[in-house]
C-alpha positions as CSV (number, residue, x, y, z in Angstrom):
1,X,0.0,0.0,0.0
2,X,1.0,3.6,-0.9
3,X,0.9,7.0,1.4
4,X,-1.5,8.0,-1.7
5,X,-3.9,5.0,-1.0
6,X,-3.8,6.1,2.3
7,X,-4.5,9.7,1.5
8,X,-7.3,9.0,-0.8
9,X,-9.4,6.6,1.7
10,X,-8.8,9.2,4.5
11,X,-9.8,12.5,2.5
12,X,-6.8,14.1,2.8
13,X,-3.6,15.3,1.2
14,X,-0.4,13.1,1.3
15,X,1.2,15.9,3.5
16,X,-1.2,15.6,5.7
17,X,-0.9,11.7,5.5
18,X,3.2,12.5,6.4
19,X,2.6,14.7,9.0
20,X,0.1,11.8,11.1
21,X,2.9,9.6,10.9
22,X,5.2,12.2,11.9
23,X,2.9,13.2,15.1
24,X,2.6,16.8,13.5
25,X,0.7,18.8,16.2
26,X,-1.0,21.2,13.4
27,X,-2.8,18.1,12.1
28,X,-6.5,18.3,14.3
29,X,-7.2,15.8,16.4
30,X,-10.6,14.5,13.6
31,X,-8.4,14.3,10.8
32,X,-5.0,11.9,12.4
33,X,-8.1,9.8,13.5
34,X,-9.2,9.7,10.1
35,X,-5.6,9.0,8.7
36,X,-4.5,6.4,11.2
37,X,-7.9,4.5,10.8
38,X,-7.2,4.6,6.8
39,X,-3.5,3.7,8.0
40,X,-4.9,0.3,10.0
41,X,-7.5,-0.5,7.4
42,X,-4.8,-0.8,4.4
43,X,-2.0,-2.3,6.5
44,X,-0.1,0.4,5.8
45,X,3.8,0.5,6.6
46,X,5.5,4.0,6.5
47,X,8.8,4.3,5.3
48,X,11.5,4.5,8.7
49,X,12.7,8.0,9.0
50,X,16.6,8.7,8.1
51,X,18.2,9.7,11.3
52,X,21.9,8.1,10.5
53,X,21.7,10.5,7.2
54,X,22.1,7.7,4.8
55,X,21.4,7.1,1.1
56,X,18.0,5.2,1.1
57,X,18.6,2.0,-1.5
58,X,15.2,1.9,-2.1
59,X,14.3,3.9,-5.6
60,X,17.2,5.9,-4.8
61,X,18.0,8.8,-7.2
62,X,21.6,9.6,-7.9
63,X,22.9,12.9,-5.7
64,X,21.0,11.9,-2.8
65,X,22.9,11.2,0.1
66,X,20.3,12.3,2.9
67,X,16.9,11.6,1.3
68,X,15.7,15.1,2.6
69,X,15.3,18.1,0.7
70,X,14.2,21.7,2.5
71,X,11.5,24.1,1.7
72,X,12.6,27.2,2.7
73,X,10.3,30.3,3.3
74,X,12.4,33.5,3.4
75,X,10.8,35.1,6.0
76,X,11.1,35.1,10.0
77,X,7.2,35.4,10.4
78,X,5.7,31.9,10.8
79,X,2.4,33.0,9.4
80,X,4.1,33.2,5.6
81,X,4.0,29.5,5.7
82,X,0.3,29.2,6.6
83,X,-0.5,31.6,3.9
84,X,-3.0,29.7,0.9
85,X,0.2,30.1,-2.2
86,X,2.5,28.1,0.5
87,X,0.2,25.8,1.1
88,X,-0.7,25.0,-2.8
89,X,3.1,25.1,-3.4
90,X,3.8,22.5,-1.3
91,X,0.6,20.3,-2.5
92,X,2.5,20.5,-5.4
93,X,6.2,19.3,-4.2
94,X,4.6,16.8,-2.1
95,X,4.3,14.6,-5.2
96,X,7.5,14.2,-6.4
97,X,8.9,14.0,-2.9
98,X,6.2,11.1,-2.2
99,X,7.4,9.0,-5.7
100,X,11.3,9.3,-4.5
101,X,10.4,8.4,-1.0
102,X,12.1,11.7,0.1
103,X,11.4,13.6,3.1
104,X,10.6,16.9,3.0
105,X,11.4,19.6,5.7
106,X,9.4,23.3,5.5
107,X,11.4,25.6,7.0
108,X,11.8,29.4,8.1
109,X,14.6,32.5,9.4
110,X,15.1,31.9,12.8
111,X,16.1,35.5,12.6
112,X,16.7,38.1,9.8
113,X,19.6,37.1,7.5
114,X,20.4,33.7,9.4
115,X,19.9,30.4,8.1
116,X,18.2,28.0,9.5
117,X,20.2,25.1,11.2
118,X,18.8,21.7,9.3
119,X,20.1,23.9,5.7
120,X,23.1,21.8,5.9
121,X,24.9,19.5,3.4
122,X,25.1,16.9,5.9
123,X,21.1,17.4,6.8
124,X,19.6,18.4,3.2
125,X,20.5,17.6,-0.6
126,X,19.0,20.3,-1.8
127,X,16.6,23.4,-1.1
128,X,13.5,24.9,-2.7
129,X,13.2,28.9,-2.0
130,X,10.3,30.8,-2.4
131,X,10.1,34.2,-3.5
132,X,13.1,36.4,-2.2
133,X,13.5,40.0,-2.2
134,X,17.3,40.0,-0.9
135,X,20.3,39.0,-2.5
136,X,22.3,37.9,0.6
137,X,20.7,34.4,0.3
138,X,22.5,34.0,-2.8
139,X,25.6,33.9,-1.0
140,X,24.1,32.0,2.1
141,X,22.9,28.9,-0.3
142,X,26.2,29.2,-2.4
143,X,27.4,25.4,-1.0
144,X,24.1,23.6,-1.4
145,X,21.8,22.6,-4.9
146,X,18.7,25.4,-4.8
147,X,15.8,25.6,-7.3
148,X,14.2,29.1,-6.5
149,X,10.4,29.8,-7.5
150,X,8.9,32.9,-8.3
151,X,12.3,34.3,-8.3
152,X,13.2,34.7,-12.0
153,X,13.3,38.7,-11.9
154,X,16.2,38.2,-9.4
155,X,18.2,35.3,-10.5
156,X,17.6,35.8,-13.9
157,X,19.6,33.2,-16.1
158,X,22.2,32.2,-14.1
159,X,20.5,29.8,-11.5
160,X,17.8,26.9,-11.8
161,X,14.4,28.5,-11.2
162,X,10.7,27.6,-11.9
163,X,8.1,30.8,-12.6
164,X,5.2,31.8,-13.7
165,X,4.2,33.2,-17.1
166,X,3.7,37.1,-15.6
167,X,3.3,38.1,-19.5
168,X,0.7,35.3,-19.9
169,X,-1.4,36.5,-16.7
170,X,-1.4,39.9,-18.1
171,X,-2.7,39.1,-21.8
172,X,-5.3,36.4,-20.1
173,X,-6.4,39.5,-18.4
174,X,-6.1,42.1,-21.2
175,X,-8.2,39.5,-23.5
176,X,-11.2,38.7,-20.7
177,X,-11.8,42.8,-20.4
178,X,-11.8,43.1,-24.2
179,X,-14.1,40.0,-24.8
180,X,-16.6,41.7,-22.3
181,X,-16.2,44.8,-24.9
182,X,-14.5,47.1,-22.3
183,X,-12.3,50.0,-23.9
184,X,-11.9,52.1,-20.7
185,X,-9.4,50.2,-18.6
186,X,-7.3,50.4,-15.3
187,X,-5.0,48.6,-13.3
188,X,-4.9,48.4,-9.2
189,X,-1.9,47.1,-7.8
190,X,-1.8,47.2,-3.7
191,X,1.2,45.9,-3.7
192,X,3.9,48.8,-5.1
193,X,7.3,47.2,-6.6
194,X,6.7,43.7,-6.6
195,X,8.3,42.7,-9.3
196,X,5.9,40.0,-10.7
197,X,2.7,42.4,-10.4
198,X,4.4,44.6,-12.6
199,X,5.3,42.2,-15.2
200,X,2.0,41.4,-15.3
201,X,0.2,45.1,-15.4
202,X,3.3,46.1,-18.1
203,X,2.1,43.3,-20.5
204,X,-1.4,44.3,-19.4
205,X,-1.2,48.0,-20.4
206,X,1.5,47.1,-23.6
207,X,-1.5,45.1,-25.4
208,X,-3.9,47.9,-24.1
209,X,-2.0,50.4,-26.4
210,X,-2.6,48.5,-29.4
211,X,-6.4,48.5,-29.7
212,X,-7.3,51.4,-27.1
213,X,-6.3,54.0,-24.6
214,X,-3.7,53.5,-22.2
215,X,-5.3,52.1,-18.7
216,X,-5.0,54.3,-15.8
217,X,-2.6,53.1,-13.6
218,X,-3.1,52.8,-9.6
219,X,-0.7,51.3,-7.1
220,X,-0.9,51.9,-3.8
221,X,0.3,49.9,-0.5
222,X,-1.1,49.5,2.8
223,X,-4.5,51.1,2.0
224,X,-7.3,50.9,4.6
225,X,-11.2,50.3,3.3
226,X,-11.7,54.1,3.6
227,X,-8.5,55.5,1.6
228,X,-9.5,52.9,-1.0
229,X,-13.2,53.8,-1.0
230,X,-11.8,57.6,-1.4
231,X,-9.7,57.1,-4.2
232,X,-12.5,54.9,-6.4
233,X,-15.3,57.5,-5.2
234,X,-12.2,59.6,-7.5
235,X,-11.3,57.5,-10.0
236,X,-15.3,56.4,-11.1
237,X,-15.8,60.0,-12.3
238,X,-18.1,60.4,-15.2
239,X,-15.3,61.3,-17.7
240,X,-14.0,58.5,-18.8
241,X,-14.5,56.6,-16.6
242,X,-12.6,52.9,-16.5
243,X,-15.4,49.6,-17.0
244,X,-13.1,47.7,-16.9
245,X,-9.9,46.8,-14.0
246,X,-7.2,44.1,-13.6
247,X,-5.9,43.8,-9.8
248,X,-2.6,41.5,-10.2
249,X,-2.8,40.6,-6.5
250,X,-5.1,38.2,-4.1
251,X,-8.5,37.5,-3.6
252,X,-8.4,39.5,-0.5
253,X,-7.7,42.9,-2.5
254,X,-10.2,42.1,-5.3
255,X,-13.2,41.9,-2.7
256,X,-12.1,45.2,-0.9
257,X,-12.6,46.7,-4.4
258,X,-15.7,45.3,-4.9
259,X,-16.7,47.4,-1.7
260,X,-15.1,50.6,-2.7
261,X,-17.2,50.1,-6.4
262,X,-19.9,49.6,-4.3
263,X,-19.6,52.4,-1.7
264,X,-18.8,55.0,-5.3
265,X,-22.8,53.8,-6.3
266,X,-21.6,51.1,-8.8
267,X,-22.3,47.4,-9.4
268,X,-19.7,45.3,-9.7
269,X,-19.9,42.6,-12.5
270,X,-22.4,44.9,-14.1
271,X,-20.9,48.4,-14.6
272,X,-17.4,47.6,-13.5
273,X,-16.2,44.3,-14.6
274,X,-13.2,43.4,-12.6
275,X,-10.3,40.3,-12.8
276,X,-7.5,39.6,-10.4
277,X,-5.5,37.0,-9.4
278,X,-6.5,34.9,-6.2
279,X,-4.6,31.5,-4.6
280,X,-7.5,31.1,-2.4
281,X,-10.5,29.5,-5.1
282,X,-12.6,29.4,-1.1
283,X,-12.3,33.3,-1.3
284,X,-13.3,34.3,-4.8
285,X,-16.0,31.9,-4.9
286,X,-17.2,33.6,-1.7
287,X,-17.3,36.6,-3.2
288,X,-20.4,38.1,-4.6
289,X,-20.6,38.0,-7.4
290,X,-17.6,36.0,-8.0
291,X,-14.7,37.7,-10.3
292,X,-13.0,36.4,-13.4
293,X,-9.4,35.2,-11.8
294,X,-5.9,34.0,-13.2
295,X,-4.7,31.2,-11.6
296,X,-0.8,30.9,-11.3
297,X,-1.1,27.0,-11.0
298,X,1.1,27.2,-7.4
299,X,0.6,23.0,-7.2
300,X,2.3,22.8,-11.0
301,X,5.0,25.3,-10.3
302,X,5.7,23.6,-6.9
303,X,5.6,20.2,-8.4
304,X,7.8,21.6,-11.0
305,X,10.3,23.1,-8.5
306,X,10.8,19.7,-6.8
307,X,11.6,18.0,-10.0
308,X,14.3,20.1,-10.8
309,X,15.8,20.2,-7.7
310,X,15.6,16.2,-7.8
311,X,17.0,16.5,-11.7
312,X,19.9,19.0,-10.2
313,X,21.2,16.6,-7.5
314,X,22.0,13.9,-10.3
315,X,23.0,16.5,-12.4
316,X,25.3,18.8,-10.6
317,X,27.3,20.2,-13.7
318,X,24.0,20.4,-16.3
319,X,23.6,23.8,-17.8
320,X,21.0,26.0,-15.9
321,X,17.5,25.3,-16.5
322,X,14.5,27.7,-15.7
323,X,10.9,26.5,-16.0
324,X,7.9,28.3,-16.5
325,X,4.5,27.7,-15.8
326,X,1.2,28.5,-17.8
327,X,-1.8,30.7,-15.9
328,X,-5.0,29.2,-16.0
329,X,-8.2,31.8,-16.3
330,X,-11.0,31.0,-13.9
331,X,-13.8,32.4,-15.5
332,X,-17.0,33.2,-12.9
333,X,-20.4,31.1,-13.2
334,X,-22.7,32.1,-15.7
């Protein structure tokens, strides 16, 4: 029997399955019950944990020595690894890492510009980063096989990284407006410099030009509910008005607009059409009525990360590879 048979008869993900075995305390007490029964049921047999550190001769891939690789999360806040894109992400590493019978560890900063203690040679093969905004980790990994995701704009060609298509999530989002027959448009970014929100509004506003008038362009940060109510009541003016806005950010930012098109005396989804780009499908079907989203596919590009990194370790002197992955537009219920 297989941690996925497991996983299946007990309604949960293979991490989850993992993390039973493992006694994680985040797992609630319902669910482990659920696992271990599906666990007693299949005669199910995990795999021994690794604690001397060596190779596993079992469907053992060439470069591994520990049979561990490490997620790493950038950031000394615990909450960024609870956050819906970490989660997806590592829904999507978890496969390969079950089908090489690796063990994965998710890891933070201890503290700002220090390392955590289990990114080690002797501990990990390899490591998958998430976004950075800091160079110094470039220097800090320099000893250890990385793949780096959502990172391209920083490493650029000269280390393995897996992406998403930022040009492709701002045509999707040009071509949705247009097919609703919008010619007025605008662009809300809450999030001021990230780099992959302004890949995707430059593409956005590039195709604009072609057919139309250049969007207005908004991007603000750390906007309360009133500020952003004040600048739609603002922006809605008669003259011109936009119909038509792409948020490159979360769910979270596209339903606060929805209230400040509401509080300006508009309808949204009827006189202002609006599509963003939401991890959390829970949140933007909540939302009433439910926007047009770009999905970055976080389980492909995480499942896509781990496979490199895996590639990598058997592959140490390979020439760089960078993959991207495809958006996916989640058009609302008719």
């Amino acid at each position: 029997m297989s941690v996925t048979e497991v996983a299946k008869m007990a309604g949960v993900s293979r991490m989850t399955v993992s993390r039973v075995v493992n006694d994680d305390p985040r797992v609630k007490p319902e669910t482990a019950r659920q696992v271990r029964a599906a666990i007693a049921t299949l005669n199910y047999v995990p795999p021994s944990p690794l604690s001397d550190g060596r190779r596993r001769k079992s469907r053992s891939v060439v470069g591994l020595h520990t049979s561990r690789i490490a997620v790493l999360i950038p950031d000394t806040n615990a909450d960024a690894m609870r956050t819906t894109l970490s989660g997806r992400l590592l829904h999507g590493v978890d496969g390969p890492v079950d089908e090489h019978r690796l063990q994965m560890l998710l890891t933070r900063l201890p503290a700002p510009r220090t390392l955590p203690a289990c990114i080690d040679r002797r501990q990990v093969d390899g490591v998958l980063v998430r976004y950075i905004d800091s160079a110094w980790l470039f220097d800090a990994l320099s000893d250890i096989p990385v793949v780096w995701i959502f990172s391209s704009a920083l490493v650029g060609e000269a280390r393995d990284h897996v992406d998403t298509d930022d040009t492709a999530v701002g045509t999707l989002a040009l071509d949705f407006l247009r097919g609703r027959g919008h010619r007025h448009l605008a662009t809300f970014n809450d999030m001021h410099g990230h780099p992959a929100h302004l890949r995707r509004i430059e593409r956005f506003s590039q195709k604009a030009r072609i057919d139309g008038p250049p969007p207005r362009r908004v991007d603000m940060d750390g906007i309360g509910q009133e500020a952003l109510n004040r600048q739609f009541a603002r922006l809605l003016q008669p003259d011109d008005r936009p119909t038509g806005f792409f948020l490159p950010g979360t769910g979270l930012i596209v339903s606060r607009v929805q209230h400040a098109i509401r509080a300006a005396g508009f309808l949204p989804g009827q006189d202002i059409d609006l599509i963003g780009c939401g991890h959390d499908h829970h949140l933007v079907e909540a939302m009433y009525p439910q926007p047009a989203n770009i999905d970055i596919q976080p389980e492909a590009i995480g499942t896509a990360a781990a496979e490199l990194l895996i590639w990598r370790l058997g592959n140490p002197a390979a020439p760089v590879r960078q993959v991207t992955i495809p958006p996916k537009l989640m058009l609302p219920p008719a």
